[in-house]
N, C-alpha and C positions, 0 to 999 in steps of 0.2 A: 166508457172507460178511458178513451183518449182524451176525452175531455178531460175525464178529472185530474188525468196525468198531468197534462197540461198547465190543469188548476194548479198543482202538485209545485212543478217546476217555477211557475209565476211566485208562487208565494213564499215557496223553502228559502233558508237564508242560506248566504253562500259561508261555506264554513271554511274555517282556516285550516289551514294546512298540513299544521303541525296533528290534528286532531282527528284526520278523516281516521275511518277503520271501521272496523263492526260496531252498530250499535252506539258510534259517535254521535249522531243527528239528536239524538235522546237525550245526551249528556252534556252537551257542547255548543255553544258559538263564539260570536267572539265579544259579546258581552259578557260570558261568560269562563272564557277563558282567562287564565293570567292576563294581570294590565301589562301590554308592554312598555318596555322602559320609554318610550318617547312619550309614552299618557303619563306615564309617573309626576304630575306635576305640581304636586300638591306640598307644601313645606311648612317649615313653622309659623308664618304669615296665615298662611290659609287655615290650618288647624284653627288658630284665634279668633279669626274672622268666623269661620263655621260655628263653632260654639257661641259665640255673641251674637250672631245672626239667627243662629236655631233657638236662644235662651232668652234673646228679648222676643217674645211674642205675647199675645194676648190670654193665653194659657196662662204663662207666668204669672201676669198681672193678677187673673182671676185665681191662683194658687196663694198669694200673699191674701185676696181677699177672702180665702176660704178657712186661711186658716185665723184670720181677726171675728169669724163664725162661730170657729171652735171654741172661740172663751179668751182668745190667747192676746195680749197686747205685741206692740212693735217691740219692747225688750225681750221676749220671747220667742216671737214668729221670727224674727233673723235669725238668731241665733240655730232656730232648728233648725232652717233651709238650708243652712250655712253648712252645718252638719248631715243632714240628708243629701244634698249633694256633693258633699266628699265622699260620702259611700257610692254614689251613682258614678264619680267620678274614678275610683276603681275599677267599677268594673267594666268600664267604658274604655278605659286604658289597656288593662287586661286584653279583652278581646279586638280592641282596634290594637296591639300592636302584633295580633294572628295576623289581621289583616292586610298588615304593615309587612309582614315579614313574607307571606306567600301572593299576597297578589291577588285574592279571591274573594268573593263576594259570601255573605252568611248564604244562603244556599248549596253554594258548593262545598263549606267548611261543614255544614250539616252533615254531611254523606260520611264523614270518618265516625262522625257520634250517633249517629244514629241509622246510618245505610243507606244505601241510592235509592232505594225505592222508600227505606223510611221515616227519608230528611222530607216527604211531600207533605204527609200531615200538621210536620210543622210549618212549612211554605204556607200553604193551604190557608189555618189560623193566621199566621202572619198576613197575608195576603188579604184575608178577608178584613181584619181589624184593620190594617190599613187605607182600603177603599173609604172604609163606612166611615173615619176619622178625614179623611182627604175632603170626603162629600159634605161632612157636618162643620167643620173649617171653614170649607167655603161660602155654604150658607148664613153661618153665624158673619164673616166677613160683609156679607149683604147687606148685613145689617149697618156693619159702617159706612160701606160706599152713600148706601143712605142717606148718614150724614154727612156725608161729604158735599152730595149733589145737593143736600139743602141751606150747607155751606154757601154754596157758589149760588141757587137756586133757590132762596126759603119758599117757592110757589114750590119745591119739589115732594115738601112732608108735608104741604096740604092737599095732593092730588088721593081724590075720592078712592078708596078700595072698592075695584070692581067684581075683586074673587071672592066665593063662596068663603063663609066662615070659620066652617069646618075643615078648611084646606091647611089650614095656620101657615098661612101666608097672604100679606100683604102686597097689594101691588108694586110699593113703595120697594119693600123688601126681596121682592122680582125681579126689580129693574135693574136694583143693586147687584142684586146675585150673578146675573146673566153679563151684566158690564164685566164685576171682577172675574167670574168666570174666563168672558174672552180673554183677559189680559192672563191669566194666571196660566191656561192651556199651552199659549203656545212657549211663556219661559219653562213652562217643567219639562220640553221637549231640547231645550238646552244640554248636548253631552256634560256629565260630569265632571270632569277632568278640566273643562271648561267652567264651571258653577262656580269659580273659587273669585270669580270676579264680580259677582250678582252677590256673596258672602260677605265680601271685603267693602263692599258700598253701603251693604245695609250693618254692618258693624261698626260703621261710622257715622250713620247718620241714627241710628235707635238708640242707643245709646245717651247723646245727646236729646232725644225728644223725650225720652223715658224721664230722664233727669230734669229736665226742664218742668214736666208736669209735678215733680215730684216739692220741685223748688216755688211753686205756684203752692200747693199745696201746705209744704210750713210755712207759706209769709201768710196766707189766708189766714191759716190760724195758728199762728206765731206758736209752733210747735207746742199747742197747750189742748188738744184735738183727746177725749179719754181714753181713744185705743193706742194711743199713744206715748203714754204714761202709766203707771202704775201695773199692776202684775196681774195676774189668771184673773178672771171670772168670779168671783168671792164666792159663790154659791156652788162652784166646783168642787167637790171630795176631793183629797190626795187621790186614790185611785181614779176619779172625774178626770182630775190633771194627766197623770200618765197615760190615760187611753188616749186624751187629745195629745199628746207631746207622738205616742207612738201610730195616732192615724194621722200628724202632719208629715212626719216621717214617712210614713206609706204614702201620702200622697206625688209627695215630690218622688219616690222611687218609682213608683207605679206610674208619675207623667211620664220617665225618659224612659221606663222598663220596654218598649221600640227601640229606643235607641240604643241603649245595652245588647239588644241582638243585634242590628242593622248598622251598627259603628262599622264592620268590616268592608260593607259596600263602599265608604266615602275612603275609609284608613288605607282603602289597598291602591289607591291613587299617590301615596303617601313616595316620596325620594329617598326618604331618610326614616327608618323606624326607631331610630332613640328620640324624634321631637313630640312620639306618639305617648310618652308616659307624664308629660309635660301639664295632661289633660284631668290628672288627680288636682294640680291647682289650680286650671283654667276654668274647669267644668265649675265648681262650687262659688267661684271670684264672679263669673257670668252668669249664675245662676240666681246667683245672691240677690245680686244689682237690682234687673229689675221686677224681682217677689221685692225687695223693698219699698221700692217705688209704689206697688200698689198696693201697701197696707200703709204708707203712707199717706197717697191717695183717697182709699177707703177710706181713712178715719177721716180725712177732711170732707170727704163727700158727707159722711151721717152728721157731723157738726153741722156744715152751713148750709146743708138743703134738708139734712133729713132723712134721707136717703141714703138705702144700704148699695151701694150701686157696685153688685161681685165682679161686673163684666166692664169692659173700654167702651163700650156701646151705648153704653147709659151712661156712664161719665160723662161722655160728652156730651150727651144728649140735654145732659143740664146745663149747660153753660147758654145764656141766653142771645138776643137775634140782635143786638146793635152790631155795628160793623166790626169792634176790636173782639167783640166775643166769635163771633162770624168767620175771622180770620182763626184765629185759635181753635175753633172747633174745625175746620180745614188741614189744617197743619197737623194738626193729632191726630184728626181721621187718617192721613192719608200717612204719618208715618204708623199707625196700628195696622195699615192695610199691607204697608211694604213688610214690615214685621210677622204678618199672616203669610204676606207670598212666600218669604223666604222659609219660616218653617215649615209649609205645607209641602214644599218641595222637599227640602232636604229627610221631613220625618215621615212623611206618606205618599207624595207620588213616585219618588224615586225607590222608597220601598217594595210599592205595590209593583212597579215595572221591575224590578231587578225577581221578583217572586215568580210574577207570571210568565215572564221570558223560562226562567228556568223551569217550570212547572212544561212549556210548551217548546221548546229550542228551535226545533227545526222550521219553526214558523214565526217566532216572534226576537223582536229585540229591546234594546229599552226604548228606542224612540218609539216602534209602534204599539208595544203596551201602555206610553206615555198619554199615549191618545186615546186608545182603548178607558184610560182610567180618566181621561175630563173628558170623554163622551158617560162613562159609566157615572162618573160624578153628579151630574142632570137626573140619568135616567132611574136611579133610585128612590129619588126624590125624599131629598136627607131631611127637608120639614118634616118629612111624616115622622121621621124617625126622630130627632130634637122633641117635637110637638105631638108623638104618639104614644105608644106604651111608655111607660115609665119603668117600668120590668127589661124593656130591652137598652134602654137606655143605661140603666143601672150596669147590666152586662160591660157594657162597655167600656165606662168606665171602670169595671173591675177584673180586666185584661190582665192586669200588673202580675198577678197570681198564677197568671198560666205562661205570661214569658221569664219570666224574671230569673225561675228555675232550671229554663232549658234556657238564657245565657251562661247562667252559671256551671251547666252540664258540658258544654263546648268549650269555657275556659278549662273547667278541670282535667277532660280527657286531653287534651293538647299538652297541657303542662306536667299534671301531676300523673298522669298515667300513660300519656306516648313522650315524656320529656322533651318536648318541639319535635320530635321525627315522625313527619309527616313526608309521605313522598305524593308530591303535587299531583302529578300523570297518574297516579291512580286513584285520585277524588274523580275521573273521569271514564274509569275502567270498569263497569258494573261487576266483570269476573273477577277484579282485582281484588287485591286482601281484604277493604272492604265493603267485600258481597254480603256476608257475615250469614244468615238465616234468611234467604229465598228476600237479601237484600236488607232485612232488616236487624237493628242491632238491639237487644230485645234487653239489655242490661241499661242502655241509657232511656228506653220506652219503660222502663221499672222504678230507674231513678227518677224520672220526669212524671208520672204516676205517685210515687210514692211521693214525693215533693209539694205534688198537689194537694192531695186527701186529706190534711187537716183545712184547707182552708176550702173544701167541698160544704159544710154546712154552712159556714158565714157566706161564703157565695151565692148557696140555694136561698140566704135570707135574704141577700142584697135584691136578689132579681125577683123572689117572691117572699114581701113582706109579713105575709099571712101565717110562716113557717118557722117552729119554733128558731130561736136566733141562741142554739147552743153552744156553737164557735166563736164564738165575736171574740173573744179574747184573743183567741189565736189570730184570726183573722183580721184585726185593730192593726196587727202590722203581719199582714200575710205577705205583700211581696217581700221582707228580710228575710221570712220564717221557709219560704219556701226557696229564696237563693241557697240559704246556709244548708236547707236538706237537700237543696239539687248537688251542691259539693261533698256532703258526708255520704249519700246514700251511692251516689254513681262511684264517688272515690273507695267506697267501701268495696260496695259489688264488684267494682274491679280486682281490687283485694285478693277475696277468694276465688274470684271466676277469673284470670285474665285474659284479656280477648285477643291471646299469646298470636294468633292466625293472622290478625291485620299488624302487627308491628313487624315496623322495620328498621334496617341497624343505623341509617344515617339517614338525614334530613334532606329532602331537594324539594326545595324552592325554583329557584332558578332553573330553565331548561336549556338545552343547547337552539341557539339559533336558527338553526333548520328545523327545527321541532316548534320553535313560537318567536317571538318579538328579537328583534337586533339584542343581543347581549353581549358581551366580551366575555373571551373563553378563560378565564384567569380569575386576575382582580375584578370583583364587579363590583367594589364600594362604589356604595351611591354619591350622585353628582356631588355633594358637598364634603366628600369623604367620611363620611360617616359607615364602620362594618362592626354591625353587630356579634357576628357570628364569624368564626374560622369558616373561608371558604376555600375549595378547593376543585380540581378539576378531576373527574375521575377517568379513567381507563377510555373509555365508550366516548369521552365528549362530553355527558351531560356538567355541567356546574353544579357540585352539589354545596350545599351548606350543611357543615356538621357541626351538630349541638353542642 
């Protein structure tokens, strides 16, 4: 027993101060405490950069080609994206300006919508989609490094496969993996508050490589390429056309539906919460960019090779071995790779650490979850999973359905049913207002339930083909179908049941000083002057913000 005490003491995180008390250790550290005002360092710069840094990625790319799959040409695929992410970009805004205004991470905002003990299940699923997208990232990135090394190395893609077959992996693809792996572990252990500079580099320099292939692409084929011109599919029905118009749509909501929940982890590093609504036109303008790019791309790829090439990987893989093709397939690999580092960070390892910390507090932080998750990245072994079931695969991708409704369930209770008054110290209070039912709040487990359930049979079809496919209508755009029910059914059930026990009459964000981070007892507009909200000082000391 003194051992494990021992153990105990070695590994417990030191907890801050403002926080100790019964049953702290459980709810608290200081990753997951309010950011204080000296980490607040994030502004309208960084917000830009984060989104152009998270939006140009190889995702992207492969989402303009999926939807030139659908039937759909480039006068249509923009315009939808364009559109789909203006909706993505609500609700991103919405919930990154929770974030923005209290300082807390989606975990801790969890606990007012759904209770301390039954914000885990949602943690849990987040958590878990998270790893499995952080591991399959990095392995598809293998695949570039690839070309990179036979870039610099063409002896590098002619080196023998020594592994088994059936492993679906290449040694080539090994060597890859395990390289960008190194490099990518230890920046995701990089503090966030700090990331805004690893952001700002790579939304300067992707950008321009995005465009650049993009520009190679019309001179190749003098913008006369067929997915390029002229309209849907001819062989498409009117109703053909709407299902594709609303599963391009579900595609693009269902990419960022992580990032709809997990906007609060980056937003509450935020100085200023009015630069946080900014991201209704940023998100869709970065979004756009480059899904254009790779349905421009695509079409020049099927014209002058052939070749439907959906991924970055095989693009370049076409480009052939004299020295100027050599160079250019270099340059693209290695900006698709920065482009991979930086969303893998900002959409799943910082996820996956910000979940597991608060699932385990008194042990973990984000840096050593940070590791926990590119040691876990390996030992899953994400080939199996890309190159295994096609059932679990599918799963995955069809996430969007089961977060999409419980972002939207978190915006609604904050605004339209607690009208902002949240009081922060008790997101960390298990007996606080709310405990709700043995911890659980059983109106937003109904709403989030009920939000699901139409898109339960299109789901069971997606992951087992074999099963009649009753739902697919609904399901063609289940993550809309299930935001819009996460808001009418939670907002409803609040309605008739109000969950009168957890509210309270004024808003606190801000804590006193002795209780968490340096703040001034008064005015605490943020450094650039920016105050959303009347604040005021109350009786006790604490700073409250009232609504």
């Amino acid at each position: 027993m003194e051992y494990l005490r021992k153990l105990d003491s070695l590994l417990k995180v030191e907890q801050e101060a403002g926080w100790k008390g019964k049953g702290a250790e459980r709810w608290s550290n200081k990753d997951l405490d309010p950011v204080p005002r000296e980490k607040r360092t994030w502004g309208m710069l960084s917000i830009i950069s984060y989104w152009t840094s998270d939006q140009f990625s190889p995702a992207s790319w492969s989402l303009g080609a999926s939807l030139i799959a659908m039937g759909m040409t480039a006068r249509e695929a923009i315009p939808i994206t364009f559109v789909g992410f203006t909706l993505c970009g609500i609700i991103i805004a919405v919930n990154g300006k929770i974030g923005s205004l209290m300082h807390v991470s989606f975990p801790v905002l969890a606990r007012a919508s759904l209770g301390p003990w039954g914000s885990f299940p949602a943690i849990i699923v987040r958590c878990i989609l998270s790893l499995l997208w952080l591991a399959i990232q990095t392995y598809l990135a293998g695949s570039m490094m690839a070309q990179l090394l036979g870039a610099i190395w063409p002896s590098y893609l002619r080196i023998e496969n020594t592994l088994p077959i059936d492993l679906g992996l290449t040694t080539q693809q090994l060597g890859g993996f395990l390289l960008y792996w190194a490099i990518q572990t230890p920046v995701s252990c990089i503090p966030v508050h700090k990331m805004r500079h690893l952001f700002l580099v790579k939304a300067v320099l992707c950008p321009v490589g995005y465009s650049a292939i993009c520009f190679w692409a019309l001179a190749a084929t003098k913008g006369d390429a067929p997915s390029l011109n002229g309209t849907f599919d001819g062989s498409l029905t009117a109703h053909g056309k709407a299902a594709a118009v609303f599963s391009g749509l579900n595609a693009i909501g269902g990419l960022y539906s992580t990032v709809q929940l997990n906007i609060p982890d980056f937003s509450r590093f935020s100085h200023s919460s009015k630069s946080i609504w900014w991201q209704i036109i940023i998100v869709p303008v970065t979004g756009t960019w480059p899904v254009a790019c790779g349905v421009i791309a695509t079409a020049a790829a099927q014209q002058l090779y052939g070749v439907e090439a959906w991924d970055a990987a095989t693009l370049v893989s076409l480009w052939g071995h004299d020295s100027a093709s050599r160079a250019a397939r270099f340059f693209a690999a290695a900006m698709f790779l920065f482009s991979t580092l930086g969303v893998n960070i900002s959409a799943n390892s910082i996820s996956f650490a910000t979940d597991l910390t608060a699932l385990l507090p008194r042990y973990l932080t984000i840096l050593r979850s940070s590791i926990i998750a590119g040691i876990l990245a390996i030992a899953i072994n994400p080939w199996k999973v890309v190159n295994g079931s096609a059932s679990f695969y599918n799963f995955l991708q069809s996430y969007s359905v089961i977060l999409g409704p419980l972002a939207c369930i978190i915006a609604t209770d904050f605004y339209l049913v607690r009208k902002g008054r949240i009081d922060v110290r008790d997101l960390y209070d298990p007996a606080g207002p709310y405990k709700y039912t043995l911890g659980v709040h059983w109106r937003g487990y109904a709403a989030w339930i009920g939000a699901l359930a139409p898109n339960l049979p299109g789901l069971a079809h997606a992951i087992t083909p074999s099963l009649p496919n009753k739902g697919w209508e609904v399901y063609t755009f289940g993550w809309g179908v299930g935001c819009v029910l996460g808001v009418v059914l939670y907002y409803g059930i609040c309605l008739v049941s109000p969950p009168t026990s957890s509210f309270v009459p004024e808003a606190v964000y801000e804590i006193d000083d002795d209780l968490l981070a340096p703040a001034s007892r008064g005015d605490i507009a943020t450094s650039d002057g920016d105050t959303d909200l009347e604040k005021k000082q109350s009786g006790t000391g604490e700073v409250v913000a009232v609504v």
